[in-house]
N, C-alpha and C positions, 0 to 999 in steps of 0.2 A: 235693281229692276224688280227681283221680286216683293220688295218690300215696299217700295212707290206705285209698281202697275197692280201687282196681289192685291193690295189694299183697296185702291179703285173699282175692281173686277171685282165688285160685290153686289150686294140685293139690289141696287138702283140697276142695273143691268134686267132685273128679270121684273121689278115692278114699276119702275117709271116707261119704257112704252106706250102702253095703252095712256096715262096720263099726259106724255107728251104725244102721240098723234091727236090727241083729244083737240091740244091746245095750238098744235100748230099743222096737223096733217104730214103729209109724208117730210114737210119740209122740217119738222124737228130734226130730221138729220142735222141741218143748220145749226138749230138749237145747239146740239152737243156741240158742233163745232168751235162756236162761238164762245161757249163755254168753256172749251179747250184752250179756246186762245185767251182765256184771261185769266186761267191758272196759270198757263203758263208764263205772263207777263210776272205773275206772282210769285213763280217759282223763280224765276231770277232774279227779284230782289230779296226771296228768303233765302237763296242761296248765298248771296254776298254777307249778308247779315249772320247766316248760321258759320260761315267760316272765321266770319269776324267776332261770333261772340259764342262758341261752343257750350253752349249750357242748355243744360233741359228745361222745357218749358213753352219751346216755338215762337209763333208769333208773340203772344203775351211777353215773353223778355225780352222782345226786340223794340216791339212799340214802348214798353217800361221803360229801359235805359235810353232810350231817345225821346220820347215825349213827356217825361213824366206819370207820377202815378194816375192822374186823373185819365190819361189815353190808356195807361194800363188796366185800369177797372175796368173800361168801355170795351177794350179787347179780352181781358179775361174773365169776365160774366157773357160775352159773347159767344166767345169760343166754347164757354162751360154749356151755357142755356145751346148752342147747336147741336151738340153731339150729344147733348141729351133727348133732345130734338131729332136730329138724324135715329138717333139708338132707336127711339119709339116707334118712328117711322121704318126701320128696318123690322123688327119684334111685329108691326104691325103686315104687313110683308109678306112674314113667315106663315102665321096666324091665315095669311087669306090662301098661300100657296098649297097648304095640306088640306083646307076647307074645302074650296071649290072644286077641284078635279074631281073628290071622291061624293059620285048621287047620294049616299047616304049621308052628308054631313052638309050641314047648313045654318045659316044664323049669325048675326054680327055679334050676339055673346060668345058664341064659339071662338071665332076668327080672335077679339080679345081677350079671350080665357087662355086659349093657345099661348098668346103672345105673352100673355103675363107670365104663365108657366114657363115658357124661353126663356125669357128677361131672370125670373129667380134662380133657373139655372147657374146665368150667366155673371149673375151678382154673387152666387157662392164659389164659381171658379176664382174671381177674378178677387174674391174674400180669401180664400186659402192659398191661391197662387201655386201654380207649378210651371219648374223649368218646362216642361214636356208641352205644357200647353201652346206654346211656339213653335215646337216642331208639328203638332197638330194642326195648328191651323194652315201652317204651310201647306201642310196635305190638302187640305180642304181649297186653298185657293187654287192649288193645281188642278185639283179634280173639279173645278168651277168652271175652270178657263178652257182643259180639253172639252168639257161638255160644247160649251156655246161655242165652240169653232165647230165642233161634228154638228150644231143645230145653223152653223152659218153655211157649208159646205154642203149639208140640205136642203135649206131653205134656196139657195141662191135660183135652184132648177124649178120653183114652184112660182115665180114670181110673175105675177099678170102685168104687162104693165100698164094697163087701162087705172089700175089702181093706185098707180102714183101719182095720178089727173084728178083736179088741179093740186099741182105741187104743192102752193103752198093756200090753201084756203082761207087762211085767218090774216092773211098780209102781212107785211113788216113787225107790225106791234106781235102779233100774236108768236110771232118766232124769239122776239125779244124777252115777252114772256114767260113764257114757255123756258127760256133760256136760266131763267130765275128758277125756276123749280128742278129743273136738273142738274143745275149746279153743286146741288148735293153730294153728284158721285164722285167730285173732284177732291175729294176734303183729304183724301191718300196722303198724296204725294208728298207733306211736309215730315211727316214720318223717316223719312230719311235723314233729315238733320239730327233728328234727335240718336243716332248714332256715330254718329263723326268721330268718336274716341276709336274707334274699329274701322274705320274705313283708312286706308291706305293710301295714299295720295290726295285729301279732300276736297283740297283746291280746285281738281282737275273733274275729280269722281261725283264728286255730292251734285253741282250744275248739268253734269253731263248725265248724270240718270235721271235728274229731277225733268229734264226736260226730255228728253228719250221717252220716261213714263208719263206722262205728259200726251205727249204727241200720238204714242201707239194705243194708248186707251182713247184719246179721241179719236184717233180711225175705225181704231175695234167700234165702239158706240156707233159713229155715224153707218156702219155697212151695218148691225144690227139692225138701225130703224129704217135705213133702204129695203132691208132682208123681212123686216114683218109687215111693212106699209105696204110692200109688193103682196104680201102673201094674202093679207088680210086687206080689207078697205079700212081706211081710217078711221072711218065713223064707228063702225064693226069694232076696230080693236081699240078706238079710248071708254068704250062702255064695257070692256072687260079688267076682273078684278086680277086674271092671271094669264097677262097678254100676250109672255113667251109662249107656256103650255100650249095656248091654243093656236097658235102656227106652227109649235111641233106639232099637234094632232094632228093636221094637215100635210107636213112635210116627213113628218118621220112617224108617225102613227103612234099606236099605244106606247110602244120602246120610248117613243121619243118623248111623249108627256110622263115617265114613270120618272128616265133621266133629268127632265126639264123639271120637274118638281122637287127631285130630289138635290138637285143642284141649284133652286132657288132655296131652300129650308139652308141648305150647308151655307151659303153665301150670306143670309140673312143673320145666321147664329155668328158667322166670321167677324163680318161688320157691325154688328151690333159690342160684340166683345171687344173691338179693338176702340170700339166708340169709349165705351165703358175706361177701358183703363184707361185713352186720352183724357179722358176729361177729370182721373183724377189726379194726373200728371199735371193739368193745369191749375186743379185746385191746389197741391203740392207749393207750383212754383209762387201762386198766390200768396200761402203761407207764409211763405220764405221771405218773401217782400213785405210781410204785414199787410198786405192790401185784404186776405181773408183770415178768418179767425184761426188762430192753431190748433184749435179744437176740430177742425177738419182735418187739422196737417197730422196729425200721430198715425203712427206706424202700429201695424201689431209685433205686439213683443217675438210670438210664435212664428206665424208664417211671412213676417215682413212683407206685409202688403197695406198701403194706404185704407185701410179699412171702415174706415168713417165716412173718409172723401165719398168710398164705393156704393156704402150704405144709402147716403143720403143722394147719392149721383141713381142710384136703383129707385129710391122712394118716388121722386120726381120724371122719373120715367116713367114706371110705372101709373101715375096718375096722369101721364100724358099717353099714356095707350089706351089708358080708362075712357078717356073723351072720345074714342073711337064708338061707344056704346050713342050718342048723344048726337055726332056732329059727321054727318053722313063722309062729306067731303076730307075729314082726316090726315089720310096720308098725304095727300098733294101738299096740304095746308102746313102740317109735317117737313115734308120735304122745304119749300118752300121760305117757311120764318129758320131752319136750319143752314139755307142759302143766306139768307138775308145776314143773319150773325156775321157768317165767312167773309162776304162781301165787305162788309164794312169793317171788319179782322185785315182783308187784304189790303184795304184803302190804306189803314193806318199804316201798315208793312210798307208802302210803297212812299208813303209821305217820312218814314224813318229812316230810309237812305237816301235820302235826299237830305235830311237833316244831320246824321252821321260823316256822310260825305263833306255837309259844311261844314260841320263842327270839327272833324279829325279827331278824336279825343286820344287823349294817350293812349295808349296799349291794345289799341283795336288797329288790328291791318292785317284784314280777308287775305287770303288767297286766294279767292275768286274776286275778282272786279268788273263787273259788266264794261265790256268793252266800249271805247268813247262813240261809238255810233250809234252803243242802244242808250245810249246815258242821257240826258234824261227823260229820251220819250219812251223809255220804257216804264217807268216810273210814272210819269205822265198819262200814259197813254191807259196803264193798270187801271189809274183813277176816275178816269173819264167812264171808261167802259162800265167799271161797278157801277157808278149811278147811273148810267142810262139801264143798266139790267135792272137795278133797285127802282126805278121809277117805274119801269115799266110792271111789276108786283102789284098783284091784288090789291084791294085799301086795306084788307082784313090782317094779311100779314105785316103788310108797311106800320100800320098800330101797333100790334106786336113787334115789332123789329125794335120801333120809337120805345115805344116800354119797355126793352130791356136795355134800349140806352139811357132811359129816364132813371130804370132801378138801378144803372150802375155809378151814373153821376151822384143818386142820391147815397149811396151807399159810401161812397169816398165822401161827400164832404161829413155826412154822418158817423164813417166809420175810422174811415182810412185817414182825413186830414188831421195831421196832429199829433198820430201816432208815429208819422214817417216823414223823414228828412225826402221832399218833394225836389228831387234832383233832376236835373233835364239840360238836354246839348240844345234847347232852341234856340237858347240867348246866343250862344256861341254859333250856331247856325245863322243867324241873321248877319252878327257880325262876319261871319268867315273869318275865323281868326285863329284855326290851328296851329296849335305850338308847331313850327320845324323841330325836323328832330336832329339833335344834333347828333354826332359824328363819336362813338364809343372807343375808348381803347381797343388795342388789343389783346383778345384774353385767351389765357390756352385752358379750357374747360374739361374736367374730367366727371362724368356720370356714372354716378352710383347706384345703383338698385340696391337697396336695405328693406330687408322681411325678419333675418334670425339672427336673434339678438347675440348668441354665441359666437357668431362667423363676422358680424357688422362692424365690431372692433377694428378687425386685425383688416377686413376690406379697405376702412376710410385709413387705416395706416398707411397702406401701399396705396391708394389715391390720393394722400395730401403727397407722400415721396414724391410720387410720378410728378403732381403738379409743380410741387415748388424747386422739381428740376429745370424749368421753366420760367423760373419767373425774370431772370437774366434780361431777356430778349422779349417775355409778353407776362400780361398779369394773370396768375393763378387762379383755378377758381376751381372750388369741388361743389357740385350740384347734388345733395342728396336727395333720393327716389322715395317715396314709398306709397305703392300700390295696395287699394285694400277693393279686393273683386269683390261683384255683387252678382247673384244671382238674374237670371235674363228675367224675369218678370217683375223686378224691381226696380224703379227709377231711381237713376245715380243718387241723388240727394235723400231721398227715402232711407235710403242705408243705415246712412250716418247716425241714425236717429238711432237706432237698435245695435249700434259696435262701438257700443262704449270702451270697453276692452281691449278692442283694437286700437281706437282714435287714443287710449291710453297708451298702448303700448308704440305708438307712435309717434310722440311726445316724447319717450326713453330712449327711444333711438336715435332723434332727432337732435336731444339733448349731448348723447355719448357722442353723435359726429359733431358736435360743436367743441368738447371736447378735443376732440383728438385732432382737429383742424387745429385750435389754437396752440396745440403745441407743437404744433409744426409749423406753424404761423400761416398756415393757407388761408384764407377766404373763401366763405362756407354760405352756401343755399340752400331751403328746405324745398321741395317740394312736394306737397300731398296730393294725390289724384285716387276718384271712385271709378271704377272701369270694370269690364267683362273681359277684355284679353291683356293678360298684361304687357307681353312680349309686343304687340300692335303698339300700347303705351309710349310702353321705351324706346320704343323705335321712332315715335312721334315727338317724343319730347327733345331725342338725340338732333332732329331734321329743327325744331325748334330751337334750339337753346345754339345749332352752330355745334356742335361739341367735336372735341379736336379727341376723343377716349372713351368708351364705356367702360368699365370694368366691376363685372359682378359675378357672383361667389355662385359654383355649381357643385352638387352633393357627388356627385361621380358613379351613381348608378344608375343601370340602361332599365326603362323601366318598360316601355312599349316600344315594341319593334316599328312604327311608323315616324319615330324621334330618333335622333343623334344624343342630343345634349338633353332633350325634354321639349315640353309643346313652348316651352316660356321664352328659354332658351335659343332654342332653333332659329326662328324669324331674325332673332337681334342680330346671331352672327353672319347668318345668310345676307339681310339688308343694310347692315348699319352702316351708315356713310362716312363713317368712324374705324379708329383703330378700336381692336376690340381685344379684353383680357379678359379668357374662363377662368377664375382661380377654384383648384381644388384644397382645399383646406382640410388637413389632418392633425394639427395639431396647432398651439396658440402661438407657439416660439416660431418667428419667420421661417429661421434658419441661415443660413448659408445658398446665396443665389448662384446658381450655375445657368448658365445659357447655352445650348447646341448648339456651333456655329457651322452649319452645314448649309448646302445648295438651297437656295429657294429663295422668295422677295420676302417672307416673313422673318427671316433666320437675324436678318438689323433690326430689327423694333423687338425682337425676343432679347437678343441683345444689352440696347438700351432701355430697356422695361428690367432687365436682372442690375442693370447699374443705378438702377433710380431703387429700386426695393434694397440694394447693399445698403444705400444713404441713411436707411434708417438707424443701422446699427455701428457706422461707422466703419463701415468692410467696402471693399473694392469686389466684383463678383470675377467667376473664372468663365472663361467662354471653352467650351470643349467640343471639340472637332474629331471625327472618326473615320482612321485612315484604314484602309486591309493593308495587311502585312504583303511583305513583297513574295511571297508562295502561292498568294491568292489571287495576284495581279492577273487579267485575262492579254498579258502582252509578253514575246519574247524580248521585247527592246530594253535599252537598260531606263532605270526609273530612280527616278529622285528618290532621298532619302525618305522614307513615310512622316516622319517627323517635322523634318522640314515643311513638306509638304503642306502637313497639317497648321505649323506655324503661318505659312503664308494666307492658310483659306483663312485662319481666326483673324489676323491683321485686318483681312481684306474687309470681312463683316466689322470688326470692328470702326475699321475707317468710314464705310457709310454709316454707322450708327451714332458717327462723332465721338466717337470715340479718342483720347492719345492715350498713346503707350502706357504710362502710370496709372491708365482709369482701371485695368484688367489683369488678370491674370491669365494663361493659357496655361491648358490642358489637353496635352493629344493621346487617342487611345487610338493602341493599333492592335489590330485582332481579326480574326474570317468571320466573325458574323456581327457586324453592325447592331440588329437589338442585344444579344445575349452580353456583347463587350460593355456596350452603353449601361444597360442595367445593372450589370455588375461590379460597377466603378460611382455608382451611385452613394453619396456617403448616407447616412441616416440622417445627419442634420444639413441636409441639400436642398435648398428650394429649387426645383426646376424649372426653367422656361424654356418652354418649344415652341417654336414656330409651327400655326398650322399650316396642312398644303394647302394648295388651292381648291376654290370651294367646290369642285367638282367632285374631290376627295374625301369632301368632308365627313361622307357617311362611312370610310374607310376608317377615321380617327379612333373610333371606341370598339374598332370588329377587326382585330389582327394586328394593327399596326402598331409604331415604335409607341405612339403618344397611348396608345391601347395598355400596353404593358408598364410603360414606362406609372400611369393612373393606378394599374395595379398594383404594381410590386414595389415604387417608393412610400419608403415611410415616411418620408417629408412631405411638404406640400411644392405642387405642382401648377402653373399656368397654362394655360393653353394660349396661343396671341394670335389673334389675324391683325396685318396692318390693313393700312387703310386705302391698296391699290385695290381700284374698280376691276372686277373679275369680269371675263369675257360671259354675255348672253349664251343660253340654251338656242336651240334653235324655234325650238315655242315661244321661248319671252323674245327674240327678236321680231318675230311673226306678228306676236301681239303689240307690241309697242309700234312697230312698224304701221300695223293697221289703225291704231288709234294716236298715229299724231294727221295734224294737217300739212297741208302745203307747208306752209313758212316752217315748221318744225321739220319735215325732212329735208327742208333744204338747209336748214341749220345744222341735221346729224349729217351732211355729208362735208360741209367746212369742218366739223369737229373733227370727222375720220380722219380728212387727209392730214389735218395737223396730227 
């Protein structure tokens, strides 16, 4: 939400107003609306498509991989020339909002001298890049958003309403119009795709905020221009250059135009900057494709930022804020051919699931799927509406729009045709003729996370065991991980360019688990992925790939008190929908596996995780059990032998672990104090495996308890195992889940419960 509505809740908020009462009187409210609703049409086919093809880039790689390159030039010179576009028009914005308010400052050199000085600011931020810069602007959108509700929550009491007469003065056309020029503030909300590697359920989450933010900006908007049209007359506020301001002057006095000012300047510099790095995210994906030269696409060595893209994405703004000296009308004109781009960005998004959809193409299947009652008129209906808002456009922008569809067509047969293998689902669309998919083995899959080259060995050892204890009854499979983060103001694929050294050492990793699979005869997968969280990753790939095991190597030191295992760590054991093994590794030689067979649902997969890791060496492991001596008993009654006793609990684990008698050995220790016995019957060459408790405990695990000490004081290496039974909800996470399913889904958790 903040990152689809934040982004919306920018300068088109404090300078389109006066431009749209102009065009359509109090009834721009309408406008926004309208507007609203055809993002949002938008947002649910870029939703289905971003779930189905998670890659940076947006629109542009969705129209690419479905229509070919020639649609993809069209949408990614579009998309590049709008938010260059938008950018100038926000920069231009800024420029009027510190001008006018203050009597001493005046002059349309000013207002663009301003703007240009913004604009170079924001081309050196977005040149050296910093993590911090995102937590910045977050600040800035908050402090935007409280502003203009303390400016709505004022305004509402000054409202004449003589002044919303006649509604809508310019008629139907003139709402439709009007509709086109402020379609600019909707350009947000795809911004959320572009992180799906870190969202947590996407399927459900990315649709469900995309249209949430969506929906709540266009009501914010439409009470806005209820809120100033009341305050001011129409006519009155489309001839002003700062048309919040002067309703706060009105409604909230000086306070209120110092805040209004200072929260259109912040808003202007927010969206102008996130304009800037979109657009060179787009020139990136362009690259990538050959569709633009790579000589845009290089990375800087130092601060790993698309640097060139930036350069030349700043030069071209800049000479479109220049034109503000020249061409009275500007910003609207601005706003305007930056709609025009989107529009026809959206048309193609809506005409690409619909081609997707016929086509099937292998390995694409959303997790989101518009439901069969918006299907296909919501696609449909996307497309209609763009060209009725696009006709309705000035002729001046409609030229411009056509001209930069003319320079993208000629640029692809000029540039791009010849260079690139022109691949496209249309043919397959017409025919409808996706493959079925057939019907896969069964495979029992194990997930490796690989980063340290010293530990990565002896990991995929004990994950090809585990697997090809399995292979009996289903087909084996080790999937290896390897995660290489990128910094938050760098696009996934930008990375790549400047981790050479990684992507090498990633290669030696890749290479040693091919290795060590074949000689175990497993069946081995690479996987390489660019991300910001890893632990989100893994967690994602695990819900992907089906995986029946994670099992990855943890260094055994507590490093922040807000972690258990660590930040990477923590999520996987908490979430994974998997059996999960922490292995602590001290030393290369396995050792000798022992397994605790004591109380609890993990104490069987600790179990058979110690009889799968013996396999290696040709050893059978001992399962050891710990009884108190009979002094220590809290009972006068007479009591079984301890020993016995302990015999009967190893059996018992044993038998659900699948264990028969010849797989194991037993070991019973009997003693008063359960850790001090346990640890000191610990051999040196013991691999341990313990079950963890339940995950309620689990911040218990490394702060007092047995698996605490047991981490410290053996010199062997040690596992930690949670299986793979679903732990009961918090009374928060039932609360939330609770409130965000629907009808049919609580009526489905209440079959589930009773069964």
């Amino acid at each position: 939400m903040t990152l689809g509505g934040g982004t919306m809740i920018g300068a088109g908020i404090f300078i389109l107003p006066g431009i749209a009462a102009e065009g359509a009187g109090p009834a721009s409210s309408l406008s926004f609306a309208i507007a609203g609703v055809v993002a949002l049409l938008a947002a649910l086919s870029i939703s289905e498509l971003a779930t189905g093809m998670p890659v940076a880039g947006g629109s542009y790689v969705y129209v690419n991989r479905a229509l070919g390159d020639l649609f993809g030039s069209i949408v990614g010179w579009g998309m590049w020339t709008g938010l260059m576009f938008a950018s100038a028009f926000y920069m231009i914005g800024f420029g009027q909002y510190i001008v006018e308010p203050l009597p001493f400052l005046s002059g349309r050199v000013l207002i663009v001298g301003l703007g240009l000085v913004g604009l170079l600011f924001l081309v050196g931020v977005n040149y050296k890049g910093t993590e911090e810069s995102g937590a910045f602007q977050n600040w800035m959108i908050g402090i935007e958003t409280v502003i203009i509700l303390i400016y709505l929550a004022f305004g509402i009491f000054f409202i004449n309403p003589s002044n919303l007469e006649p509604f809508a003065p310019t008629g139907p056309s003139g709402i439709i119009a009007t509709t086109g020029i402020v379609f600019v503030t909707f350009l947000g909300f795809e911004i959320i795709a572009t992180v799906a590697e870190e969202i947590k359920d996407p399927g459900r989450l990315i649709p469900l905020t995309m249209v949430l933010s969506v929906v709540s900006v266009s009501i914010l908007y439409v009470i806005v221009m209820i809120v100033s049209t009341g305050v001011i007359n129409w006519q009155e506020l489309g001839g002003s250059l700062v048309p919040v301001s002067d309703v706060a002057a009105i409604s909230m006095g000086p306070i209120g135009v110092i805040a209004i000012v200072s929260a259109a300047a912040i808003a202007a510099i927010s969206s102008s900057n996130s304009s800037i790095l979109s657009a060179a995210r787009v020139v990136f994906a362009m690259g990538r494709d050959g569709v633009m030269s790579n000589k845009l696409n290089v990375t800087h060595r130092k601060f790993r930022t698309p640097h060139r893209a930036v350069m030349v994405t700043g030069a071209i703004t800049a000479a479109l804020i220049s034109l503000g000296l020249r061409i009275e009308e500007i910003v609207a004109l601005l706003a305007e051919v930056a709609s025009f781009s989107f529009l026809v960005s959206y048309t193609l998004v809506h005409v690409a699931v619909v081609v997707v959809r016929r086509a099937e193409p292998e390995n694409y299947d959303p997790e989101f799927e518009m439901p069969s009652l918006l299907y296909p008129a919501v696609p449909i209906l996307g497309v209609i509406l763009s060209f009725v808002v696009i006709s309705q456009m000035a002729p001046i922008v409609q030229y411009i729009g056509i001209g930069i569809i003319a320079l993208s067509v000629l640029w692809y047969f000029g540039y791009v045709r010849g260079r690139v293998d022109d691949d496209t689902l249309v043919g397959d669309a017409i025919v409808g003729n996706g493959d079925e998919r057939e019907g896969t083995e069964e495979t029992y899959r194990v997930v490796v996370p690989i980063a340290n080259p010293e530990t990565q060995g002896t990991l995929l050892r004990l994950a090809a065991a585990s697997a090809r204890s399995h292979s009996e009854v289903e087909q084996p499979e080790i999937i290896a991980l390897n995660v290489i983060k990128v910094p938050s103001q760098t696009a996934l694929e930008q990375n790549l360019q400047f981790e050479e050294e990684r992507v090498e050492r990633q290669r030696e990793l890749f290479e040693s688990a091919r290795e060590a699979a074949g000689e175990l005869g497993v069946n081995l997968r690479t996987r390489a992925i660019v991300g910001r969280s890893i632990g989100q990753i893994v967690l994602g790939v695990l819900e992907e790939e089906d995986a029946n095991q994670v099992l990855l190597g943890w260094h055994g030191t507590k490093r922040k008190r807000d972690y258990v295992f660590g930040s990477t760590v923590d999520p996987i054991i908490r979430d994974a929908p998997c059996e999960v093994t922490v292995v602590n590794l001290k030393r290369e030689r396995i050792g000798h596996p022992v397994a605790l067979a004591g109380p609890g649902p993990h104490a069987p997969v600790a179990a058979r995780r110690a009889f799968e890791f013996a396999q290696i060496q040709g050893q059978i492991p001992t399962l050891v059990n710990f009884q108190p001596s009979v002094d220590d008993r809290e009972t006068d009654e007479e009591t079984p032998d301890p020993y016995e006793e302990g015999q009967i609990a190893i059996d018992a684990v044993a038998e659900q672990a699948g264990l028969a008698p010849d797989d194991y050995d037993s070991r019973v220790l009997v003693g008063g104090d359960l850790e001090s016995t346990i640890i000191s019957n610990i051999g040196s060459d013991e691999f341990v495996c313990v079950g963890v408790s339940e995950q309620q405990a689990i911040s218990k695990i490394l702060r007092g308890s047995l698996a605490d000490r047991i981490v410290q004081d053996a010199t062997g290496n040690v596992a930690l195992i949670r299986s793979g039974i679903k732990t009961h909800r918090t009374v928060r996470e039932g609360i939330v889940e609770r409130l965000s399913q629907g009808p049919e889904e609580e009526s489905q958790s209440d079959d589930d419960a009773s069964i």
